[in-house]
N, C-alpha and C positions, 0 to 999 in steps of 0.2 A: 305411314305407308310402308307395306313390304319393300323388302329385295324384288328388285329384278331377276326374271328367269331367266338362267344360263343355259345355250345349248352342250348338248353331250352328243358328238358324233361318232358314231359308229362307223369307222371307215372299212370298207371295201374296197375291192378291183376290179376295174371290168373288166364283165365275161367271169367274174369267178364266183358270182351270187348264189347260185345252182348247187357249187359243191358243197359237200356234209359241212365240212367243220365251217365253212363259214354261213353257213346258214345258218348254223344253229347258234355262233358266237354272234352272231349280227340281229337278223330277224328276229332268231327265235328269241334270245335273250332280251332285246329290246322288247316283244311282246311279253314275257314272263314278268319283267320286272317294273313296267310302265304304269300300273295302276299303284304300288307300291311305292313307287318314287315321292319325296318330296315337293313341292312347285318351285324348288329352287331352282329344279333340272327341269329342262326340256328334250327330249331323247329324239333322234332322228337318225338316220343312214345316208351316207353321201358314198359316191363313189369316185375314187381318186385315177388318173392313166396309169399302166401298165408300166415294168419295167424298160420295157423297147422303147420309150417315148420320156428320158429323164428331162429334158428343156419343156416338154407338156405338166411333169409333175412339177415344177419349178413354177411355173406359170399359175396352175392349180393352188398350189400352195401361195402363193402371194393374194389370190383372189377370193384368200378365205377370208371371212368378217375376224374383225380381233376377239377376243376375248370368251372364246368357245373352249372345253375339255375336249380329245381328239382319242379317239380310242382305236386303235390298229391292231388289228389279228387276220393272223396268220399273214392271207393272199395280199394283204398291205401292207407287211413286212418288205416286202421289196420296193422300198420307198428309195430315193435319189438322195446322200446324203444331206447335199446343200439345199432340195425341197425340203428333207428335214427341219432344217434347222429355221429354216424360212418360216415351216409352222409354228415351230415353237416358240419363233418370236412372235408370233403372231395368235398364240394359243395363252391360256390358263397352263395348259399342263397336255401335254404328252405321252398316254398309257400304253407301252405295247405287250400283247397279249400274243406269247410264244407260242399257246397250246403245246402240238408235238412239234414245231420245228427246231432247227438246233439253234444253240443258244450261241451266235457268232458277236464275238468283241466287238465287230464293225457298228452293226446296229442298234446292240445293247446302249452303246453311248450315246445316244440321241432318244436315250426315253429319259421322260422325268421319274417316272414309276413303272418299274419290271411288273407285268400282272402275270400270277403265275396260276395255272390250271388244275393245280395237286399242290398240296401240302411236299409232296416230293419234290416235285421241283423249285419251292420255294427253300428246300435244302438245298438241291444244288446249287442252286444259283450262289444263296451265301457260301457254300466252301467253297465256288469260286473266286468268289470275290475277295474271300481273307487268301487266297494266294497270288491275288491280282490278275486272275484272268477272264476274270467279266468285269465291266463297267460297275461303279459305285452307283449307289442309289436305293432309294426305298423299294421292298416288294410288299405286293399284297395280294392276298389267294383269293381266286374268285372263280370258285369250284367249277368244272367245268360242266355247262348243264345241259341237259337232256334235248332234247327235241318239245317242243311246243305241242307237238301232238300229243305227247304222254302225257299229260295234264289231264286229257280227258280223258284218257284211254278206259273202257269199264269193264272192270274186275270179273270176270265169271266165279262161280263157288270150281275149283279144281282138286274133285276127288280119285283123279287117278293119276297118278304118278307116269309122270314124262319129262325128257328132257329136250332143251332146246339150245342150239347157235346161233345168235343173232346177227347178223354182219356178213362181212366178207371173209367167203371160205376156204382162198389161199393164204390168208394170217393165221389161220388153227389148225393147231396140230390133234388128231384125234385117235386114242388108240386100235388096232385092227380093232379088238377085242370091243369097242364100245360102238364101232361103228354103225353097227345096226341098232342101236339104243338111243343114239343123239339124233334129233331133227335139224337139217341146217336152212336157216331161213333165208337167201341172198338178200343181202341188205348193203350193194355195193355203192349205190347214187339212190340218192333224196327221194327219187321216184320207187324205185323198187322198197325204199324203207317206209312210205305213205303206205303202199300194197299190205305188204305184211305183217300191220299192226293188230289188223283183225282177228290172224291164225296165231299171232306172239302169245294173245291174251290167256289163252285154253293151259299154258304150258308154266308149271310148278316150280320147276327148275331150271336157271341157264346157267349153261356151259363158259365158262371164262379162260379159258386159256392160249395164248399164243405160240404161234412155232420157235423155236431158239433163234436168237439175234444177238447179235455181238452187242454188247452194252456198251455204253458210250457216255464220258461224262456231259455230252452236249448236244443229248436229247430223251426226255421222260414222258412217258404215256400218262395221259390223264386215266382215272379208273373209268374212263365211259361204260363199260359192260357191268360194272356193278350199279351204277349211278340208275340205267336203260332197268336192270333187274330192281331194285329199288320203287322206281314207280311204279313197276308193274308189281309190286306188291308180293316177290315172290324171293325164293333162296337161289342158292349160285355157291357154285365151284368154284375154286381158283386156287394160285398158287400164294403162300406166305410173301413170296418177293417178290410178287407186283406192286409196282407203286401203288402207294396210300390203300392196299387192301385192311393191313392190320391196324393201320393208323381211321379208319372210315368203319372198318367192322367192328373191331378191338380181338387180341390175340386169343380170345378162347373162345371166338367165331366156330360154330362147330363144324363146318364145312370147307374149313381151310387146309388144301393140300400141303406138306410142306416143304414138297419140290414139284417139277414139273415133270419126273420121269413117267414113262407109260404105270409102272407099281403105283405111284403114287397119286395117279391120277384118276385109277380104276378103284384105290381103296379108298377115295373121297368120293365118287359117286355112289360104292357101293355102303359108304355109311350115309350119305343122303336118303338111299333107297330105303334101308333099312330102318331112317329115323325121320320118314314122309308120315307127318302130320301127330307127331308125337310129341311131349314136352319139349325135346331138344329141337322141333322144327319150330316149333311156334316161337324158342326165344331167340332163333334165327330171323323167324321172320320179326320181331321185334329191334332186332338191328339192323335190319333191313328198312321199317318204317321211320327210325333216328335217320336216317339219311338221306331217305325221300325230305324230312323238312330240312335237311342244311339243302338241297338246291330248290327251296320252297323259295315262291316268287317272293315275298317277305325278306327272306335270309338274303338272297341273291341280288334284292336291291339294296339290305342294307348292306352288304360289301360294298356293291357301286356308291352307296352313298359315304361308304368312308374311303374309297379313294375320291372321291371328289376335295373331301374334307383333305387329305393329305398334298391338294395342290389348293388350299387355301379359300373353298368354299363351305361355306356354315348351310 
């Protein structure tokens, strides 16, 4: 007779279901990787009280069944220490999933396993940790993945060269000079990014760049806007020093700026332009399709399948 199946929860916040990033680290990710799963796991979504309500999380947390994997990202980061700990006695294991928030001492030490969203921030975290300011303990990368809707999204043939912004368009910095050449799509809340998946498709090339921000050793951007470009089966701009760009494209990416100034920004789209559908685009778009399958439902459940394995389920 098999093992028994394990639950694997996906914890949430109420009221915070709706937003991007946890819809797509909760829902969407539980639907990409669920047919791919082993029957070891059984995968579901619970939703835990809010920070304003710590003797509710406490309570919550006691009235969990024993013996489930407890998975927390982002908006359930804000757990109650001592509800913490309460799960985790009461848990297999304890994964918390940082994405982009910062990486605080406090909560670090109540994961059994750091899950980190980049390759990048699975570096920072160990140099923090060899100088003792993050919590010890295993990490494991489990790329940050797309929207569930991109899965289906279908490809049109794209023979004329355009560029596009995907996202919200107070985070990009776009130069005077290009501003009548980039299309910006507002893709601020879940609802407007369902909208304009339709008009994303027609578009060869996205825009990937951010405005300047003070760098911070405790907090790193997952590559979503490559990750978004990626499914969509097309190339992308960016800069060298975004997290996990070179480490995800590899360094002789041909469309890799390699700083973010306005020069540098117009002479990486103007060699995009100039090399739109040429040997050099096509083995763009070639690293481009290597990484559509690292957050293929396959790849992304066996990450999840080997953090399981790291709190001790076969």
């Amino acid at each position: 007779m098999g093992q028994a199946s394990l639950p694997l929860y996906f914890v949430t916040r109420y009221g915070q279901s709706g937003t991007g990033s946890t819809q797509m680290r909760s829902a969407d990710l539980l639907r990409i990787i669920s047919p791919y799963l082993t029957a070891r796991l059984r995968p579901s979504i619970i939703t835990m009280p809010g920070p304003r309500f710590p003797v509710l999380q406490r309570l919550w947390a006691r009235a969990r069944p024993k013996g489930g994997i407890y998975f927390l990202t982002k908006s359930a980061l804000s757990i109650d220490p001592e509800a913490a700990d309460i799960l985790r006695r009461r848990s297999r294991g304890v994964a918390l999933d940082y994405i982009d928030s910062d990486l605080t001492l406090g909560l670090s030490q109540k994961a059994d396993v750091h899950v980190c969203a980049s390759y990048a921030q699975e570096d920072r975290i160990k140099a923090l940790q060899a100088r003792g300011a993050f919590a010890p303990g295993p990490t494991k990368v489990i790329l940050h993945n797309p929207s569930h809707a991109l899965y289906s999204l279908a490809v049109p043939r794209r023979d004329q060269f355009a560029t596009v912004y995907f996202g919200t368009p107070s985070v990009t910095r776009i130069p005077e000079a290009l501003a009548n050449q980039i299309t910006i799509l507002d893709t601020r809340d879940h609802a407007s990014f369902l909208a304009a998946l339709p008009d994303l498709a027609r578009f060869p090339l996205h825009y990937c760049f951010r405005k300047d921000r003070e760098v911070s050793d405790l907090l790193v951007k997952p590559f979503t806007k490559g990750i978004t470009a990626a499914m969509c089966g097309v190339n992308l701009i960016t800069s060298r020093d975004v997290p996990d760009a070179v480490r995800l494209l590899g360094d002789d990416y041909p469309f890799l700026a390699t700083g973010s100034t306005d020069a540098e920004i117009l002479d990486a789209h103007s060699r995009a332009r100039t090399l739109f559908n040429s040997p050099e685009w096509a083995a763009g778009l070639e690293r481009l399709g290597a990484l559509k399958g690292e957050v293929s439902g396959p790849s992304l459940a066996r990450r999840v399948q080997d953090l399981a394995a790291m709190m001790g389920v076969d």
